[in-house]
N, C-alpha and C positions, 0 to 999 in steps of 0.2 A: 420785614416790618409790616404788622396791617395798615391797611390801608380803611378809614372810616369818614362819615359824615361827619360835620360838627352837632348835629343835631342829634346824633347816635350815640355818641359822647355822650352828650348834657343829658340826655334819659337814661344812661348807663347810671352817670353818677347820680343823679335823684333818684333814683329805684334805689343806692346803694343803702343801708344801714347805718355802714362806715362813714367816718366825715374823710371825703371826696374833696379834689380840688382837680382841674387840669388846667395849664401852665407853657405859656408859650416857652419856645426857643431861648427869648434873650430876659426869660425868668418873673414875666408875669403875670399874673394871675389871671386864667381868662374867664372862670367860673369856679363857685365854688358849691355848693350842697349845702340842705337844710343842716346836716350832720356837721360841717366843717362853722358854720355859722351861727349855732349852737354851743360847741366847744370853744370858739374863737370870739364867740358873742357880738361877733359885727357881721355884716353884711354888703358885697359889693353893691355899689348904687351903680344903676346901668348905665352900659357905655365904659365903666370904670376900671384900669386894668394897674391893680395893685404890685409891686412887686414882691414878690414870694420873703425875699431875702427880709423885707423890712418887718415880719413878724415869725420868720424862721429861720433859724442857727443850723446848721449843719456841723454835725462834726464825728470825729471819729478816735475812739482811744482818750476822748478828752480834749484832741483837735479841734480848732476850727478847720472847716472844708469850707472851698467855695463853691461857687457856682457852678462853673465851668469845671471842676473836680468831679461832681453828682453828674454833669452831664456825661461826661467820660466814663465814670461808673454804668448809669443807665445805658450807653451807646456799648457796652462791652459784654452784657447780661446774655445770655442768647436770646434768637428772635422768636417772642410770643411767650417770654418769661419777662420777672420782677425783680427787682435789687430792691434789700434788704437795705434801709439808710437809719442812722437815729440821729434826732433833734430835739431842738427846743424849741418851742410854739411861747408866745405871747399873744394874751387874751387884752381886750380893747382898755383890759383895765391896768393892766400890766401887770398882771399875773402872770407867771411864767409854770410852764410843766412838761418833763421830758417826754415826747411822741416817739412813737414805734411808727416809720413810714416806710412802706414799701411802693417801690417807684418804676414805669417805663414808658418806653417810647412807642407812640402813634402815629404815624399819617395821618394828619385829617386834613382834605381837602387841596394834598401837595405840601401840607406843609408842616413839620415833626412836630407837637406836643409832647409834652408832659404827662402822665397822671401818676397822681398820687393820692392816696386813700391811706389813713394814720389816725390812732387811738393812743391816748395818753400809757405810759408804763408805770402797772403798779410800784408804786415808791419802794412800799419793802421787798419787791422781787429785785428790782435794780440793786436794794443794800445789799442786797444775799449776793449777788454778783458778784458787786463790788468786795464784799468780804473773802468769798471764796480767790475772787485775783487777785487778793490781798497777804491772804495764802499762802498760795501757791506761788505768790512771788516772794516771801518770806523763805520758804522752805528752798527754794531755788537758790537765795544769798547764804543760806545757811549750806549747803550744801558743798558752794564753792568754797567760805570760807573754813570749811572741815577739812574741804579735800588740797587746799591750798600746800604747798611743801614749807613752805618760809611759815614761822611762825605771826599771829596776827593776834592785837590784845586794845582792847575797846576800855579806857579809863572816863570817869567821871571828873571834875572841876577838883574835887580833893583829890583826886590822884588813887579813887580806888577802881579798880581791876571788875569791871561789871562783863564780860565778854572775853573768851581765849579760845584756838582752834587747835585741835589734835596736836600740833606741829611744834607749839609750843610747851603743851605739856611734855612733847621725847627732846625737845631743844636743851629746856630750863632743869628739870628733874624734878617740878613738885607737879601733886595733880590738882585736875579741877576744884576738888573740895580747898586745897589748897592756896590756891592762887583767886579764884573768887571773893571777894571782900577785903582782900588782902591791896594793900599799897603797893602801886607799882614800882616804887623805888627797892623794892627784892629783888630786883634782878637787875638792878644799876650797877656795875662797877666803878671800881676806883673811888673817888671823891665826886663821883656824881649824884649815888646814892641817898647820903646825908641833905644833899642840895637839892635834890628834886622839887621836895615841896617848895623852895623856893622861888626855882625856877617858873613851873608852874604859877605860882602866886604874881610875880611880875607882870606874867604873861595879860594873866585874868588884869589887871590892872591899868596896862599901857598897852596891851597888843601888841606889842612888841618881842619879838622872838627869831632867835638865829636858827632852829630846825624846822619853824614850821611851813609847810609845802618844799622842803629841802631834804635831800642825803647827807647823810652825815655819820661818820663813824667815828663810834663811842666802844669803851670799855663795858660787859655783860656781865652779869654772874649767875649761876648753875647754883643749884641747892645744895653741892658739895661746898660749896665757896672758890669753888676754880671758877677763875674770870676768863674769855675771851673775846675776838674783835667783832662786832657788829654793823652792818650799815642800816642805820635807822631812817625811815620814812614816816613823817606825820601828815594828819590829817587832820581837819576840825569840821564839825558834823551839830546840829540841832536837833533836840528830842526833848521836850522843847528846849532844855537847858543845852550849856555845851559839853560836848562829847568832844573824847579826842580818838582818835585811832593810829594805832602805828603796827606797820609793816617793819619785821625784822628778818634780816639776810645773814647767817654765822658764813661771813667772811676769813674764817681761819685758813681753808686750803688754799687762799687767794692772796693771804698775807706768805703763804709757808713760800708758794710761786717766787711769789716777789723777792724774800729774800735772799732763793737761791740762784732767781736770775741777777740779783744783783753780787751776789758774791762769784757769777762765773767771770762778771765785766770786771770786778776790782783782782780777780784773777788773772785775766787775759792780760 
């Protein structure tokens, strides 16, 4: 770690462009730059040692970071490089604006500082960000639930079929164009079918429901009209309306099991 004067410092950061700050140990402010005072539109009054924390956020992914987090980060950088941090700054007036800061550790004098030197981030470069990991995170769920094996079917408050994956179109027998817009009670068996929307409607009404965050097996039906067993799993979801989602398991070779381990015990 160099080792510096404090006075070499404080002409490092007023020469700088950037808005500069350096920051003791235990996070505050020891000086800060025309540039930092400017942007933040206050200025320390001498003698006065502001803490960092009380007009800047750290965080990270949408985290809040602490203090002692950044210190961790900066003390791990290697020595006579910079960590990369982003924040939020608040201006005297309390305006707020996400900063780009990049940060490390100094000797000065025996004893570790801070500096930090940080420019606000173009708002629309951050949305571009934020859309492309918006993305990429989309395409990622979408991926799983294509490659998922059990079929998986995303309904709307009226019970239509807005969402279906591979798994369910070789499950069920009809395809996407088919099963899209379509009510989900097509593939209810038995006396479930007619009752769906019922069911549902209840739900919407009193909250109240025996499968939801529950297993539960039910009778299914196939576009031939052959029915078999199912274990159903729901789920309730906001967009902004509600959304339900349900995970389905063709429990047939599971039922075939059971019968003929129970017919070897009424054997024996």
């Amino acid at each position: 770690m160099a080792k510096c004067s404090r006075s070499s410092i404080v002409s490092i950061l007023d020469a700088a462009f950037e808005a500069g700050l350096m920051v003791s140990a235990d996070g505050h402010v020891l000086h800060m730059n025309s540039g930092a005072e400017s942007l933040l539109e206050f200025a320390l009054k001498n003698g006065e040692q502001m803490a960092l924390t009380s007009f800047v956020a750290f965080e990270e992914e949408g985290a809040p970071v602490s203090w002692d987090k950044v210190q961790e980060t900066l003390a791990s950088s290697p020595d006579g490089s910079s960590a990369s941090l982003t924040s939020i700054c608040t201006k005297k007036s309390g305006e707020t604006f996400d900063a780009e800061m990049r940060g490390s550790l100094t000797n000065v004098e025996d004893s570790c500082v801070n500096i930090f030197f940080f420019k606000p981030v173009d708002t629309e470069s951050r949305f571009d960000h934020m859309t492309r990991y918006m993305s990429t995170l989309l395409n990622m769920l979408t991926a799983i639930i294509e490659t998922a094996l059990d079929p998986i079917f995303q309904i709307n408050e009226d019970g239509v079929i807005q969402m279906i994956n591979e798994a369910a179109v070789k499950t069920f027998g009809w395809s996407r164009d088919e099963f899209m817009g379509s009510n989900i009670s097509m593939i209810c068996g038995g006396e479930h079918g007619p009752k769906h929307a019922e069911y549902l409607k209840r739900y919407l009404q009193t909250g109240e429901t025996k499968v939801m965050g529950k297993k539960r097996e039910l009778p299914a039906k196939r576009k031939d009209g052959s029915e078999f067993p199912i274990e159903l799993g729901l789920l309730q979801r906001y967009d902004p309306r509600k959304k339900f989602v349900g995970f389905v398991r063709d429990i047939t070779e599971i039922k075939k099991k059971d019968r003929l381990s129970a017919g070897i015990i009424e054997a024996a």
